[in-house]
C-alpha positions in Angstrom: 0.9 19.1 -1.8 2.3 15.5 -1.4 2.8 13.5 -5.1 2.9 9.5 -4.7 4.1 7.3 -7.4 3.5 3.6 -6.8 5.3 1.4 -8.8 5.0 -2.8 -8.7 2.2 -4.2 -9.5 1.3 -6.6 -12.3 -0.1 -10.0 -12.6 0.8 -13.5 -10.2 0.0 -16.6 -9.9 -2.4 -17.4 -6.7 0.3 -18.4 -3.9 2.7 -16.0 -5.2 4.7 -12.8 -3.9 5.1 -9.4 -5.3 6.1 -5.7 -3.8 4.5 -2.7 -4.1 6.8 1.0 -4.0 5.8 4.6 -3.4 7.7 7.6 -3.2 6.4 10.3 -2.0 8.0 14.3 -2.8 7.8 15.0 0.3 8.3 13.4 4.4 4.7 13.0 6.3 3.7 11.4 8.9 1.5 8.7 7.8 1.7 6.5 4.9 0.2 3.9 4.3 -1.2 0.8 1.0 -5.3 1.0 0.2 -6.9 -1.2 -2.0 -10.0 -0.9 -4.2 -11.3 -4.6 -5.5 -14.1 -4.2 -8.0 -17.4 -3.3 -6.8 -16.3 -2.9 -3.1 -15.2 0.2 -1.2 -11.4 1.5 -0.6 -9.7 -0.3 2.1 -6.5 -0.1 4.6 -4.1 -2.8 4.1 -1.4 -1.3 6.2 0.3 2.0 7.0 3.1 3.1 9.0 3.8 6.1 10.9 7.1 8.3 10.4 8.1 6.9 14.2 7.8 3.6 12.7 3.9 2.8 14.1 2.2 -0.7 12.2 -1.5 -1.0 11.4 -2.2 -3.8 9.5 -5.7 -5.4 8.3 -6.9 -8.7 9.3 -6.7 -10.2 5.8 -2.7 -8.5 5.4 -1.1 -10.2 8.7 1.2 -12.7 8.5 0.7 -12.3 4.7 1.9 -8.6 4.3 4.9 -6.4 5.3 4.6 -2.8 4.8 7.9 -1.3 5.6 9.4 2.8 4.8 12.4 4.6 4.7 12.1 7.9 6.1 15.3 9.7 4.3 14.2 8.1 1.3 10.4 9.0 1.7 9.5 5.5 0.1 6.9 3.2 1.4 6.9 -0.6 0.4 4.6 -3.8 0.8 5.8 -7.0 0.5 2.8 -9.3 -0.4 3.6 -13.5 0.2 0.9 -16.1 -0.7 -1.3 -14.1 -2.9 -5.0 -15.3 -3.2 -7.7 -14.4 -6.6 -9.4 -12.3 -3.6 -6.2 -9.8 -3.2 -6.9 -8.5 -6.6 -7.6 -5.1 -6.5 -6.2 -1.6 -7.8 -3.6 -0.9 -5.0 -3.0 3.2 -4.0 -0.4 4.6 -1.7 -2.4 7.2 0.5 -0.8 9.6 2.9 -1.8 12.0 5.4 0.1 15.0 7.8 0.0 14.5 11.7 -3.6 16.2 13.4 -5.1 16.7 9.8 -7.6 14.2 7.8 -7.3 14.6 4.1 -5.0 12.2 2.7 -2.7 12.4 -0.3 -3.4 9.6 -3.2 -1.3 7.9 -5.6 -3.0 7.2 -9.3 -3.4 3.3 -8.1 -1.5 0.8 -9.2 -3.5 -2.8 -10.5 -2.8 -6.1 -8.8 -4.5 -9.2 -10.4 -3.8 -12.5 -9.0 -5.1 -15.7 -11.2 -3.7 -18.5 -12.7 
């Protein structure tokens, strides 16, 4: 078992910047920022594998930099130009190499509005 603690969100004006944190207990392969906005599914905004892999959404690039620290097991997103649509509750979600259930974080809220 894998415990995630996100840390970073709050509220920002629309055009503005703010960083997410996890830190995870343990090292695993994939890690990775999920966002729920209301009334709409999860979704991926970026993850990272241990060997330093990128996926990003289409909405996150050139706006969003997920970056980790492997010795450090910590995960971060750097989020630039922040729109009322990027509002969501923001989780940190990890998952071991060859296997499919992921690890959640308890979510952390992001509201952007002026």
């Amino acid at each position: 078992q894998v415990q995630l603690v996100e840390s970073g969100g709050g509220l920002v004006q629309p055009g503005g910047s703010l960083t997410l944190s996890c830190a995870a207990s343990d090292t695993i392969y994939l890690m990775g920022w999920y966002r729920r906005a209301p009334g709409k599914q999860r979704e991926l905004v970026a993850s990272v594998t241990s060997g330093g892999t990128t996926d990003y959404a289409d909405f996150a690039e050139g706006r969003f930099t997920i970056s980790r620290n492997n010795a450090k097991n910590t995960l971060d997103l750097q989020m630039s130009s922040l729109q009322p649509e990027d509002t969501a509750v923001y989780y940190c979600g990890a998952r071991p190499k060859l296997r499919p259930n992921y690890y959640w974080g308890q979510g952390t809220q992001v509201t952007v509005s002026s």
